[in-house]
BALOBA-1460 file (C-alpha; in Angstrom, 3 decimals):
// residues 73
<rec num="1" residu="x" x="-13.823" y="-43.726" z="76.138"/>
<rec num="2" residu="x" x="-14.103" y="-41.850" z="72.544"/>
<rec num="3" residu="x" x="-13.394" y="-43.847" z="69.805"/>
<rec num="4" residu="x" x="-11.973" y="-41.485" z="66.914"/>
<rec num="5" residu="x" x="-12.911" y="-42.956" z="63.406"/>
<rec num="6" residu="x" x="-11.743" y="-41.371" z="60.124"/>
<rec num="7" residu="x" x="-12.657" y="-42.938" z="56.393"/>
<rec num="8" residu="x" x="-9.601" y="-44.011" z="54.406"/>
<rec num="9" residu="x" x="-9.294" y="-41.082" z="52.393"/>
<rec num="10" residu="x" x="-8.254" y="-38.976" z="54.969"/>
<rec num="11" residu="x" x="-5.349" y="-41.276" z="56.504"/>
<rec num="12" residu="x" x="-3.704" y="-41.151" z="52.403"/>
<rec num="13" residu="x" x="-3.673" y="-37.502" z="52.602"/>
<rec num="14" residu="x" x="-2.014" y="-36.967" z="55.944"/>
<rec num="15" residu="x" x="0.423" y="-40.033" z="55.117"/>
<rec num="16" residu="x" x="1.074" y="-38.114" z="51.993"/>
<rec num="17" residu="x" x="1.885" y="-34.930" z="53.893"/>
<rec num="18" residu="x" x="4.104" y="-35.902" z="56.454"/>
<rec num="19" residu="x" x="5.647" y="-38.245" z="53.682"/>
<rec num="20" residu="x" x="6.229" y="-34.855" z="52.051"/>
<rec num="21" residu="x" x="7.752" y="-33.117" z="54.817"/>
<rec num="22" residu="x" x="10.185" y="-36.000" z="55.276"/>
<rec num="23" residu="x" x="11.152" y="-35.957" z="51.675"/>
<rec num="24" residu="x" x="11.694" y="-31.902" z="51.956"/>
<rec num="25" residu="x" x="14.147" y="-32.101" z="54.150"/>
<rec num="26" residu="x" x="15.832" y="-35.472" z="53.045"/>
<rec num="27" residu="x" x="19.870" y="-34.392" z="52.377"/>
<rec num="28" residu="x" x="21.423" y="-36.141" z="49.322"/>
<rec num="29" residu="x" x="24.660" y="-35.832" z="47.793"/>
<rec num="30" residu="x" x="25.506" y="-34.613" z="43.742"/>
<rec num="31" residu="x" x="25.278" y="-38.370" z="42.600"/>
<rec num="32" residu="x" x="21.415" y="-38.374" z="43.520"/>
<rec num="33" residu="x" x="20.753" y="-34.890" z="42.333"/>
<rec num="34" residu="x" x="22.511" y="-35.957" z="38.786"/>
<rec num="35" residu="x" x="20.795" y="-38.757" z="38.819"/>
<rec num="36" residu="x" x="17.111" y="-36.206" z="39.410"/>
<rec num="37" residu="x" x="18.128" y="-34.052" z="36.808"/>
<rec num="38" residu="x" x="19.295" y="-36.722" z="34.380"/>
<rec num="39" residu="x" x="22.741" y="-35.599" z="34.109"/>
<rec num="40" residu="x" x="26.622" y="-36.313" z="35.146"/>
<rec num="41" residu="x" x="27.664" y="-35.370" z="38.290"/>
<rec num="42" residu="x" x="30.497" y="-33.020" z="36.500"/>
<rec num="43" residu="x" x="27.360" y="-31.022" z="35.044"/>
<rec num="44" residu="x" x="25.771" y="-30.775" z="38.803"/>
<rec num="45" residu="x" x="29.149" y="-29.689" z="39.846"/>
<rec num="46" residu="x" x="29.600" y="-27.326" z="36.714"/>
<rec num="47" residu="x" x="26.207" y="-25.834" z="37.091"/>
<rec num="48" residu="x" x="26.023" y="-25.017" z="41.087"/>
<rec num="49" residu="x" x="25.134" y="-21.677" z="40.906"/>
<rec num="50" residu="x" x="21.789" y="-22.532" z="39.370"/>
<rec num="51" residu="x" x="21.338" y="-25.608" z="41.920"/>
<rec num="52" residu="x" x="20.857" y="-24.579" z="45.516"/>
<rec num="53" residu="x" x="22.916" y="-26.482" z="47.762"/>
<rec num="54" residu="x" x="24.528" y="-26.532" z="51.302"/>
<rec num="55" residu="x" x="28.215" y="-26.754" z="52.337"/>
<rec num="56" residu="x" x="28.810" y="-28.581" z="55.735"/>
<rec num="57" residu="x" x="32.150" y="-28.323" z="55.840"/>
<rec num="58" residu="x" x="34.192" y="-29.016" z="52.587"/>
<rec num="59" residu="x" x="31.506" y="-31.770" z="51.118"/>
<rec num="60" residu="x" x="28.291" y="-30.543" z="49.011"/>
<rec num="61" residu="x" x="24.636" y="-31.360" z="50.020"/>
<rec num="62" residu="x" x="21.801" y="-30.902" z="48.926"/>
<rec num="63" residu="x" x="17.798" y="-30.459" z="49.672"/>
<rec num="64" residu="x" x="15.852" y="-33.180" z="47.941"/>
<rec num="65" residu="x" x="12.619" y="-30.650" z="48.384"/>
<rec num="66" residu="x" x="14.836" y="-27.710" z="46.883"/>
<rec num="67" residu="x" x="15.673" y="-29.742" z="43.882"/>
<rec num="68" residu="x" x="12.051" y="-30.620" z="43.508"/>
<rec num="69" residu="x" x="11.803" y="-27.165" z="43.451"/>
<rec num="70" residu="x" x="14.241" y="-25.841" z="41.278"/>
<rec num="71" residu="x" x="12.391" y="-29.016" z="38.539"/>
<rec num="72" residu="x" x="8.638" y="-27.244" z="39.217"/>
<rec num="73" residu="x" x="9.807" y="-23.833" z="37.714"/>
């Protein structure tokens, strides 16, 4: 039987990535994205055509990766 051995470094990266990919697609509501962008949720609200969001059904959501994002431009 193969034993498969990789040093330390390499584990942090990949834990990084998939911890990444989780955070990407993480949904979060207006209260966590005004809390990102260090504003009120009436201002998230007020300013949704430069925020991308999702509607499922007749509540708001919202990407935590787009919101990243939208703070890297």
């Amino acid at each position: 039987m193969k034993t498969f051995s990789c040093d330390k470094d390499f584990i942090e990266k990949v834990s990084q990535r998939v911890y990444e990919k989780m955070v990407e697609h993480e949904i979060i509501g207006a209260d966590e994205v005004a809390e990102m962008l260090g504003c009120s949720v009436e201002t998230v609200y007020r300013k949704l055509d430069e925020i991308p969001h999702t509607k499922f059904g007749r509540s708001l959501r919202f990407f935590k990766g787009d919101i990243y994002k939208m703070l890297r431009r």
